[in-house]
N, C-alpha and C positions, 0 to 999 in steps of 0.2 A: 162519278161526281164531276159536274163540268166545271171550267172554268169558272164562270162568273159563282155557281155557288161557294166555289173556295175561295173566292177574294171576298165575301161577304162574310163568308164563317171568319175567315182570317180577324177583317175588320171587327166584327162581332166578339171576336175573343181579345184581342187588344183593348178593346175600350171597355168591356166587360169589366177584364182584369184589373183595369187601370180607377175602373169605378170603383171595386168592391177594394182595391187599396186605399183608394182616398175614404171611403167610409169606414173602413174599418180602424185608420189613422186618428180619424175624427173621431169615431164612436171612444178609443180608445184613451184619446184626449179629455175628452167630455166625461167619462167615470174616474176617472182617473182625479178630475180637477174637485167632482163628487165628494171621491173619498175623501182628498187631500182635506177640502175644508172640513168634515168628520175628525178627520183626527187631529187638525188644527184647534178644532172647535176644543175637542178632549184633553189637549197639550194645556189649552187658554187655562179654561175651568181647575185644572188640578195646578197649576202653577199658583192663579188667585187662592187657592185651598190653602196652600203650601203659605202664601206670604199671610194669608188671616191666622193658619194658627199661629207662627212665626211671631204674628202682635202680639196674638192673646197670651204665650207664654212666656213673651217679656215686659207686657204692664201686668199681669197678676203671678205671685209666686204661688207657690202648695202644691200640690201631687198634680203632676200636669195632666196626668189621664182627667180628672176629675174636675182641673180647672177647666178642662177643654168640651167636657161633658154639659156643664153649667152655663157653660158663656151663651147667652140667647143671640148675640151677632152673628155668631157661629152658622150657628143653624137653621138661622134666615137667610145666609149669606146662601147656603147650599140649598136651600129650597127654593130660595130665587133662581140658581144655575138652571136647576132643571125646568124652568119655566121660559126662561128667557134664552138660555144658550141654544146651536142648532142642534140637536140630534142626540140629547144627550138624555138618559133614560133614570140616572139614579147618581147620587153622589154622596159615598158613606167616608167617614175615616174608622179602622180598625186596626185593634191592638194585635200584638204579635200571635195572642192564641187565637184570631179571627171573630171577634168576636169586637162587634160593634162599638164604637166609644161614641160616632155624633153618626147619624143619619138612619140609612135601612141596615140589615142583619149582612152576612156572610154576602149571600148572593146578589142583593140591591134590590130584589123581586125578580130576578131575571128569571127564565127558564134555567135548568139543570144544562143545555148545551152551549152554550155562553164560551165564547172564542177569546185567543188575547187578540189585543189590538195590533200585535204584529203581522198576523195572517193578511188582515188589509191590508198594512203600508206594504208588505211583499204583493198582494194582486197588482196593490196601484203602481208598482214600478216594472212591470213584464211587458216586455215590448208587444204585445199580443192581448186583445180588451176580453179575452173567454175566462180566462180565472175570474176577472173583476167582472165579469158579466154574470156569471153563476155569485157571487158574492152581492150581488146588487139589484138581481131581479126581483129577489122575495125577501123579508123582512128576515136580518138576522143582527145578531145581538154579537157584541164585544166589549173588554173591557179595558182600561187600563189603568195603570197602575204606576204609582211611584211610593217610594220607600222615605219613612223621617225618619234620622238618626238624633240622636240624645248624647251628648260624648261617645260617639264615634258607634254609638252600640245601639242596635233596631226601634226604636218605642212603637212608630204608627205608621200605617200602608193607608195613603189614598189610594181610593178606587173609583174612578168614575165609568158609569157604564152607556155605552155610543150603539145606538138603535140607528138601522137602514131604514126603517118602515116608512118613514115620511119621504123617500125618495123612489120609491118602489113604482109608483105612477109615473113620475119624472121620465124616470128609467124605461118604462114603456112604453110613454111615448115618442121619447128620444128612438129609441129602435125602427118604432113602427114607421116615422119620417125616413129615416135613412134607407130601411127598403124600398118606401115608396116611390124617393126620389132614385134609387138604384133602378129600378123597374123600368121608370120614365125614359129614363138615359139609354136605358138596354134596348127600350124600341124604337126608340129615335134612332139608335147605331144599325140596328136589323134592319130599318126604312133606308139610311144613310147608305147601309152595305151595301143592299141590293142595287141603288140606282148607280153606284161608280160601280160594284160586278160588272153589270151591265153595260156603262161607258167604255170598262176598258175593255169588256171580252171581246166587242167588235171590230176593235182594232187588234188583237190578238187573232183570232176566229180570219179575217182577212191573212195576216202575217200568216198562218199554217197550212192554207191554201195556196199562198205562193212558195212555200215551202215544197209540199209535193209536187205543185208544177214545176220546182227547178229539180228532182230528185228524179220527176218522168227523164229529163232531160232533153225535153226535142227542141225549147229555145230560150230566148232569155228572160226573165222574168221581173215587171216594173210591178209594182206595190201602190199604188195610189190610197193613200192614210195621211189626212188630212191633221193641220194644227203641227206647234212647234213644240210639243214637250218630247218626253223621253219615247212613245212610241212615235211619232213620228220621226225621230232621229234614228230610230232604230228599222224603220221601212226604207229610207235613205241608204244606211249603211247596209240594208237585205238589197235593196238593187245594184249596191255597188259588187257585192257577194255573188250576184247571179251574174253579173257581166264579169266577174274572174274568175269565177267555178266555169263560165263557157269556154273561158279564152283557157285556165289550167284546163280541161277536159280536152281541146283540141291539141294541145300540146304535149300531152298525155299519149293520147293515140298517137303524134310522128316518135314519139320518143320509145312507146311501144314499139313502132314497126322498125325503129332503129334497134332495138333490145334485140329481136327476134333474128335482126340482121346480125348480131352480136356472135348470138349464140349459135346462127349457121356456122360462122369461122370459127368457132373457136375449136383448141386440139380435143379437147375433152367431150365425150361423148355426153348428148344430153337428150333427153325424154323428159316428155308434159305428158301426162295422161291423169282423165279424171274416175271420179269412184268408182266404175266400173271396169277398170284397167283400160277404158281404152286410149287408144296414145292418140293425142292432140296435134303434138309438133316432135318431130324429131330433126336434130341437125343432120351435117353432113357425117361429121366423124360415127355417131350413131347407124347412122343407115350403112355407111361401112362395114364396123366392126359386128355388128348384128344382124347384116344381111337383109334387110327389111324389105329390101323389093320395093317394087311400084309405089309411087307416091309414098315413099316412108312409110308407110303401115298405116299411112292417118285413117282414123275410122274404124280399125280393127281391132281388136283386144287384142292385149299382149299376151296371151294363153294360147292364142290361134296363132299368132306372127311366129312365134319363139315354140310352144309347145310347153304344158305346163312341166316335164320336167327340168327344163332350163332351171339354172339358180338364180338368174335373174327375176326370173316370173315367179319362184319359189318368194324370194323376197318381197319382191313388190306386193303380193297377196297378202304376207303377214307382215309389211305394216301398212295396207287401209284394212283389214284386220283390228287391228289392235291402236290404231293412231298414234304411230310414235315414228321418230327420228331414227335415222342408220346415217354413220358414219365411220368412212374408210374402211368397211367391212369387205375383205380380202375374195375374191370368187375368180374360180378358175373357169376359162373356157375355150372350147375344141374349135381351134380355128383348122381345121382338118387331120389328115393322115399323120398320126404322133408328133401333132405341135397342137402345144397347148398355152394360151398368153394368158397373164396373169394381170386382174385389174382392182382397182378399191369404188368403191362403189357408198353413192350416199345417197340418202334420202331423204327430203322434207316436205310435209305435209302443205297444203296450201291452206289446211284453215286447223285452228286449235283446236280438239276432242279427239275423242274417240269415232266419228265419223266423218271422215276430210271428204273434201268437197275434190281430192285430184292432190294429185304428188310428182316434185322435181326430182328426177332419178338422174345422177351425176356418177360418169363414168371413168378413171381414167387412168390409161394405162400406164403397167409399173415399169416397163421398159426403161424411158427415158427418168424417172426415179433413180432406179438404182446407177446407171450412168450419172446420174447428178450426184448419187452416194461416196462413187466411186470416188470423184475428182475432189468432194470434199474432204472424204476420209484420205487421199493424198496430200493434199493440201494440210492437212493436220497434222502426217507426220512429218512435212516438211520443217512444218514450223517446230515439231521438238527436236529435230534434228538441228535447226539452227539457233533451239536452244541447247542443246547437250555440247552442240560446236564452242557455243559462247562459253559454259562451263569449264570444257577442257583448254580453251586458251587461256582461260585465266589459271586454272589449275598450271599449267603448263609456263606460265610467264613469270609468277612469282618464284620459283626456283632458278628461272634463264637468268633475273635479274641480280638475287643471292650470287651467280655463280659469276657473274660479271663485275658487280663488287669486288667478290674474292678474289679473282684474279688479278684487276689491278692492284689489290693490297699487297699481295701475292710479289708483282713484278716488284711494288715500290720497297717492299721488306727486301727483298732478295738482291735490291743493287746496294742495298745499307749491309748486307750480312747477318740480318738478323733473320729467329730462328722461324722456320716457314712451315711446325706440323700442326699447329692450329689451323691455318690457312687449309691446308691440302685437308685434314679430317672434315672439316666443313663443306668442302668442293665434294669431296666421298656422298657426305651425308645429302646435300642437293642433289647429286646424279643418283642416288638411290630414289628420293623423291619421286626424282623423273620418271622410273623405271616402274615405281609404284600407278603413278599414274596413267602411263602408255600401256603395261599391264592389265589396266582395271577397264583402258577403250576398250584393248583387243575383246576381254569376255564380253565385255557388252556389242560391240560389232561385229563378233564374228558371224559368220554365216551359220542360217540355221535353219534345218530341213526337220518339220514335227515329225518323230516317228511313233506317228498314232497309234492307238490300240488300244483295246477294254481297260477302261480303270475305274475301279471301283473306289470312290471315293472315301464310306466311311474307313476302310484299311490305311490308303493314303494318311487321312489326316490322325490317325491315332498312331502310324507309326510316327509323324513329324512330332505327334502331340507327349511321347514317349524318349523323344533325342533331347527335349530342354528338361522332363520333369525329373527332378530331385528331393531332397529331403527341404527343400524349401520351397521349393516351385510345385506348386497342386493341378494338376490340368482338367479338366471337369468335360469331358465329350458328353453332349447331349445331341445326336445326331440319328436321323428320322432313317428307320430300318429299312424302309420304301425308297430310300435315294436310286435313281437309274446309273445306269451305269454310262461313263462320261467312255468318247471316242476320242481320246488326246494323249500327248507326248508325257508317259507318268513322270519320267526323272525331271524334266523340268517343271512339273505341276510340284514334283515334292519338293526341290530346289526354292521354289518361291514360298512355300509355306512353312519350309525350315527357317527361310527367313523371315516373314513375320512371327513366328512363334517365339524366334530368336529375339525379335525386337520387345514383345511382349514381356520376356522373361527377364532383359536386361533392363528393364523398367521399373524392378523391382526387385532392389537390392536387397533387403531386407528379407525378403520373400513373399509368396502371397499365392494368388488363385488365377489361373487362365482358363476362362470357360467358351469352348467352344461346340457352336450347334452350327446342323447341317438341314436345310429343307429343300425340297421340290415344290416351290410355288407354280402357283398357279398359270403364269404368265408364260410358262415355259423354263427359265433358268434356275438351276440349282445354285441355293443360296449357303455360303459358308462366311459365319460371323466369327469373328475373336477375340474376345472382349480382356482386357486386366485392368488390374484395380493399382496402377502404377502414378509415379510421378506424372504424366501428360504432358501434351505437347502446348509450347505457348500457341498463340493464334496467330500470328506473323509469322510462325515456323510452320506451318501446315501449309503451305503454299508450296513450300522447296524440297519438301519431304520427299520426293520423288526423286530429285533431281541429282543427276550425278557428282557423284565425290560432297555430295551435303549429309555432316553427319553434328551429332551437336556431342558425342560422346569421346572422352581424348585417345586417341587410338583410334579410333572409327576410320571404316575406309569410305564412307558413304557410297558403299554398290550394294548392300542388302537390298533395300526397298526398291530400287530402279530395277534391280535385276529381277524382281519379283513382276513388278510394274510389266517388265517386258516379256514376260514367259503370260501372264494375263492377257496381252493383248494380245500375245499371237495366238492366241486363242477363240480371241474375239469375245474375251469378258471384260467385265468392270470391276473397278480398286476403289473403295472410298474408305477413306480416314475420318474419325470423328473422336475429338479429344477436350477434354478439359483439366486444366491446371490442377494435381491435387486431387482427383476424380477417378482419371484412367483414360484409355485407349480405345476405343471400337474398330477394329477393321473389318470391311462387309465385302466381300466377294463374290461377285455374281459370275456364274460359265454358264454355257449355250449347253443343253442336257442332249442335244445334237449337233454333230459335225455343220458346220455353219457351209451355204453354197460357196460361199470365198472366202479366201485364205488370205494372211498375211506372210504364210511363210517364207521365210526369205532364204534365197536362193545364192551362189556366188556370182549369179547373171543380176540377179534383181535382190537389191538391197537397200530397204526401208524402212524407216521409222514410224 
């Protein structure tokens, strides 16, 4: 469908819509105003009923049925309504067994299907004229009704009965105008639509034309579309559009050829090639490290350059394959006679699906990575060593200062003669202090060489899990029979789990349950959890929990969890705590299920944190 016919049907449907609401507003006004006066007409009639008998039974007394039967005003009065009133078909009064006292019988002469007069006033109030329209096209009959009481108690039911049929013509022709005049309007609008389709397609029809001549892109593109309304603002603002899509397009291209210059320098090896493997650009570092020869390979598939068993070409294939992203995905390759470098490797498709149009293959080696590792992972233990420094001067300063106190007390008792074994017990108990503290470095600093070898962990943790359980303390090992067997130093592995278990268990004075499980995930580390259902650690206290001589228990030396802390790391695992008040404890344990390439072990030459 073209343009201009959619801007006609558009216009065509608008003013359509906009007709058959005003007619159907109107039609639904117009019955509506029908009814109204009908049951006005009915209210009129039964209200004068109501005030004539009202006379006649207070100028004559006697059986009022009988007076009201008699009265000849009466029943002129009601055969005048239905002569003179609008719409009105019968007008009887009857007594309580239905049965006639002045006018027609039960029914008034009506037919047997005789409606109340409520069903109307409900069409005539619906915001929509189709109820009142079916109630008003064809002649239908209603009645109403009001009730006279006699001291409070029923004597006589007026009934006057309200006939459509005198409006049934009305009503049709009322209709038959309003479609007629909808008709009129409907093709004036179809005449209307077409010639502004028309007006504007031509300037649109223009507009899409200079459209694909600025999309060819060979120059720039003026629009000549005539007049100041909205399209010609818009052919204006399309010329200003092609003279910046020329100037962005030339800008484009140096910034390209800058990019391409980019990506010769840079360390990381990089590959273009499209759906057919074959490689577009290669930088310098690529041509390198993958030998590509002459002109970089451009031109030639990477299955011919590399050979498909390469892992590189292995990859490349399955993702334009399968159209999907690779990232940091680890490949090893034969830079000759047993040396072998190690690189991460990513890849991104140049167009979204499952059929890429060509893929960024990002090269780069892990050499210089783990050198960056290195210096970081020093740099980290520098820094806990200059916090475990801070720790022990403080540990170490509060007692120097106790003992300095003492002392002068010491001197100033001792020139009065008074007596000095408080003083000296106290000086005692600080230098024990001291002794406690310099004690607790030495384990933590001394020198320590892993003496590695098979250890099978679920043994390990069920014997630690077996030194705290008691007739109070429940220990619950759930631990995966498939664990590998760890290459590490066992006594300090069970040293650090003595101590968490031990922390576990002193968590829980009362008693309770320590459930610990052991898995082989998937990532590679064996994971060991140890959960109790203890007091917990506040959340301010979870930060120092590691840290030396911090303990919150009175007696605590605080070197359990540090010295746990440190047999983990020299492992090359990870410690996390996760606690809440009232809850319990989680410790989570992750170790390398192999001997990791470096070590932190420390040595009496090399000694780090």
């Amino acid at each position: 469908m073209g343009l201009r016919l959619k801007l006609a049907g558009a216009f065509i449907i608008l003013l359509t819509g906009a007709v058959l609401a005003a007619s159907l507003v109107n039609l639904n006004w117009t019955l509506a105003r029908i009814a109204n006066e009908l049951i006005d007409s009915g209210n009129t009639v039964a209200a004068e009923v109501f005030e004539q008998v009202r006379a006649v039974l207070a100028r004559t007394p006697g059986d009022p049925a009988e007076v009201l039967r008699t009265d000849a005003r009466l029943r002129d009065f009601m055969r005048s309504a239905r002569a003179f009133a609008i719409g009105i078909a019968f007008v009887a009064l009857q007594g309580p067994d239905g049965r006639a006292i002045v006018g027609d019988g039960t029914t008034g002469g009506l037919p047997p299907d005789v409606r109340s007069i409520d069903t109307l006033r409900g069409a005539a109030q619906m915001p929509l004229p189709f109820q009142l329209l079916r109630a008003l096209w064809s002649g239908h009959n209603y009645v109403l009704q009001r009730p006279i009481l006699i001291n409070d108690r029923p004597f006589a039911t007026i009934r006057v009965g309200i006939s459509t049929a005198l409006f049934v013509d009305e009503v049709h022709r009322l209709v038959r105008i309003i479609f007629a005049i909808s008709m009129v309007i409907v093709v004036i609008a179809t005449s209307a639509g077409g010639t502004i389709g028309d007006l504007l397609s031509r300037s649109v029809v223009a507009i899409t034309s200079g459209v694909e001549q600025l999309a060819a892109g060979r120059s720039e593109v003026n629009l000549a579309v005539g007049g100041r309304d909205e399209l010609g603002d818009l052919a204006e603002k399309f010329n200003r559009l092609s003279r910046q899509v020329l100037s962005e397009r030339r800008r484009w291209e140096n910034e390209r050829g800058g990019l391409f210059k980019a990506l010769r320098s840079m360390t990381d090896a990089i590959i273009l090639i499209d759906a057919d493997a074959t490689i577009l650009f290669a930088n310098t570092e690529a041509q390198t490290r993958l030998a590509l020869g002459p002109n970089a390979g451009e031109g030639r598939t990477l299955p011919i350059v590399l050979g498909r068993s390469h892992p590189l070409t292995r990859m490349v294939e399955a993702a334009l394959a399968a159209g999907t992203e690779a990232h940091d995905v680890a490949i090893a390759l034969d830079d000759g006679p047993q040396h072998t470098s190690h690189c991460l490797v990513s890849i991104f498709p140049l167009a979204r699906g499952r059929e890429a149009a060509g893929l960024l293959v990002a090269m780069r080696d892990l050499k210089p990575v783990a050198e960056l590792e290195t210096v970081v992972e020093y740099s980290h233990h520098l820094a806990r060593m200059g916090g475990l420094i801070s720790g022990v001067a403080h540990q170490i300063r509060k007692p120097l200062n106790v003992l300095a106190i003492r002392l002068e007390w010491l001197r100033q008792d001792a020139a009065q003669n008074m007596p000095l074994a408080a003083h000296i017990e106290s000086i005692r108990y600080e230098i024990h202090r001291l002794d406690r503290v310099v004690d607790g470095l030495l384990r933590f600093m001394r020198p320590e060489r892993l003496e590695r070898g098979p250890v099978a962990m679920a043994d390990l943790l069920e014997e630690a899990a077996a030194q705290v359980s008691s007739s109070t303390i429940e220990v619950d090992c759930r631990i995966d029979g498939t664990l590998p067997t760890l290459h590490a130093d066992r006594a300090l592995l069970a040293e650090a789990f003595r101590n968490i278990f031990q922390n576990a268990a002193e968590s829980m004075p009362a008693g309770g349950k320590i459930v610990v499980s052991a898995a082989h995930l998937r990532d590679g580390p064996v994971e060991v959890v140890i959960a109790d259902h203890g007091c917990g650690i506040e959340r301010e206290q979870l930060d120092h929990i590691f840290d030396l001589y911090f303990t919150t228990k009175p007696g605590g030396t605080g070197l359990g969890l540090s010295l746990a802390l440190r047999a983990i790391d020299l492992h090359q695992g990870t410690i996390e705590v996760d606690s809440r008040v009232g809850a319990g404890t989680q410790v989570r344990v992750r170790l390398p299920a192999q001997s990791p390439a470096r070590s932190l072990e420390l040595t009496p030459s090399d000694q780090r944190l």
